[in-house]
N, C-alpha and C positions, 0 to 999 in steps of 0.2 A: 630743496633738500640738499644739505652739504653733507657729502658721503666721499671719504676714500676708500680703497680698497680694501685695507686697515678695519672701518669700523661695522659691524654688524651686530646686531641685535640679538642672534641668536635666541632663537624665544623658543620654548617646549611647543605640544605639539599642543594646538587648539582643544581649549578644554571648555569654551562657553561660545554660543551663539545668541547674541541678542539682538531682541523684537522689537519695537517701539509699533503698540496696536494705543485705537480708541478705548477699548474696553477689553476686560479679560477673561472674560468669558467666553466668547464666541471662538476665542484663538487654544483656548485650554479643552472646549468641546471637541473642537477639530483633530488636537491631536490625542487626544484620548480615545473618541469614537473611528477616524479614521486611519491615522498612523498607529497607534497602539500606544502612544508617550505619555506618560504620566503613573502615578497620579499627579499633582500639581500641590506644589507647596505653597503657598498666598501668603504674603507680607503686607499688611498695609504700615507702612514707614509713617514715621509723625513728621511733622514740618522739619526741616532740618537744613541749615546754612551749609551748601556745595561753593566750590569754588568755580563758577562759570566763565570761562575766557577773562582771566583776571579780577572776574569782579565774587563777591561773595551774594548769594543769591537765596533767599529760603526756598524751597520744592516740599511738595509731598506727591509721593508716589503709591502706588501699589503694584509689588513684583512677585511673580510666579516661578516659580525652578523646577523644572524637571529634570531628569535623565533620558537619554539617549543612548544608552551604548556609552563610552567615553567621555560624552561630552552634555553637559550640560543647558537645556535650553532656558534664558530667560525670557519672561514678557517684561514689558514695559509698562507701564498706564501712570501716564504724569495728573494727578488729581490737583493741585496748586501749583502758583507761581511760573516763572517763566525758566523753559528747561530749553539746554539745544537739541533734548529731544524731539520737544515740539515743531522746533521749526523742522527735524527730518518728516515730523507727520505731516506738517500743512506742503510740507514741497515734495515731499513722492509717497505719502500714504504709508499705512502700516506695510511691513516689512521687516527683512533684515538688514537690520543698525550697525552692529561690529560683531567681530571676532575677537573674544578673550581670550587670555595668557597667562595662565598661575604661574608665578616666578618665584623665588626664593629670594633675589637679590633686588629686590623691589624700586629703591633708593637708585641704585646705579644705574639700573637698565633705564629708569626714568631719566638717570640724567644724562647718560649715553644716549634716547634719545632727542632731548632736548639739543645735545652739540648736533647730533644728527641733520637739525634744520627742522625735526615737527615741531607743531606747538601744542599743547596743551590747552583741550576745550574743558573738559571738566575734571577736577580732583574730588575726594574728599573722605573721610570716612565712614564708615557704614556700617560697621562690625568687621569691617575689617577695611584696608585701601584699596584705591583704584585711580586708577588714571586714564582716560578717553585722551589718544593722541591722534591728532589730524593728519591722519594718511589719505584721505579721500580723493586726494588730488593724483596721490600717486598707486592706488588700489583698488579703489572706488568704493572704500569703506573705512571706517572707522578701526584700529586696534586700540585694546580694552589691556592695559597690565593691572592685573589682581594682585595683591601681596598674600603669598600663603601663607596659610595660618602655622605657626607653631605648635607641637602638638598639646600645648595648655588655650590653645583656641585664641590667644591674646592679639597676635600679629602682633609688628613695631610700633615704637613709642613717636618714628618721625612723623610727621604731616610731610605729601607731597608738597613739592614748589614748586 
């Protein structure tokens, strides 16, 4: 990571925790019946080209959103194609993946930090953008920048890079 004392990220305060489980079920019971989280919103995504560490990659998913208090929990469950979320499941099992960051200034904070020295594992559109940046080396997790939505729900017309 190339950082001077100059550059920081500045990121609002965590607004998403994400999952990467086998299945979504057994992880939505748990926090429904035992922690109290939910109910659980369910998305089953259709196939869809993500930008995977450079390469362009079709995925289909299905994700779950709750609330917590402030902060939003996602599940993961990659149904097609090859994700780098899989490789977090076959190398330490379901768990928590990253920590998101709804930002306003989507573009820069991406490219602030790309000079930063992270790289970029996954971008792409969704209904809205995101960017998974490889901090794991220096965090031991993944951060997640979301671009916030506008309030016509549109977000920006860029594509990360």
């Amino acid at each position: 990571m190339k950082n001077d004392s100059s550059e920081q990220l500045a990121l609002p305060e965590v607004s998403q925790i994400g999952m990467v489980v086998e299945d979504l079920d057994g992880p939505m019971d748990f926090f429904r019946s035992v922690l109290g989280i939910g109910p659980f919103e369910v998305h089953d995504m259709p196939v869809a080209s993500v930008w995977d560490r450079g390469e362009e990659k079709p995925i289909r998913a299905r994700l779950a959103f709750a609330n917590a208090g402030q902060v939003q929990i996602e599940l993961i469950q990659i149904l097609e194609g090859d994700s780098f979320h899989l490789e977090f499941l076959r190398e330490h099992g379901p768990g928590i993946h990253h920590l998101g960051f709804r930002v306003r200034d989507f573009q820069a904070k991406l490219e602030l930090a790309k000079r930063m020295g992270f790289s970029v594992l996954q971008a792409g559109p969704g209904g809205r953008f995101y960017a998974y940046l490889d901090t794991r080396d220096h965090a031991g997790i993944i951060v997640e920048l979301i671009e916030e939505m506008d309030p016509g729900g549109l977000g920006s017309s860029a594509m990360p890079g």
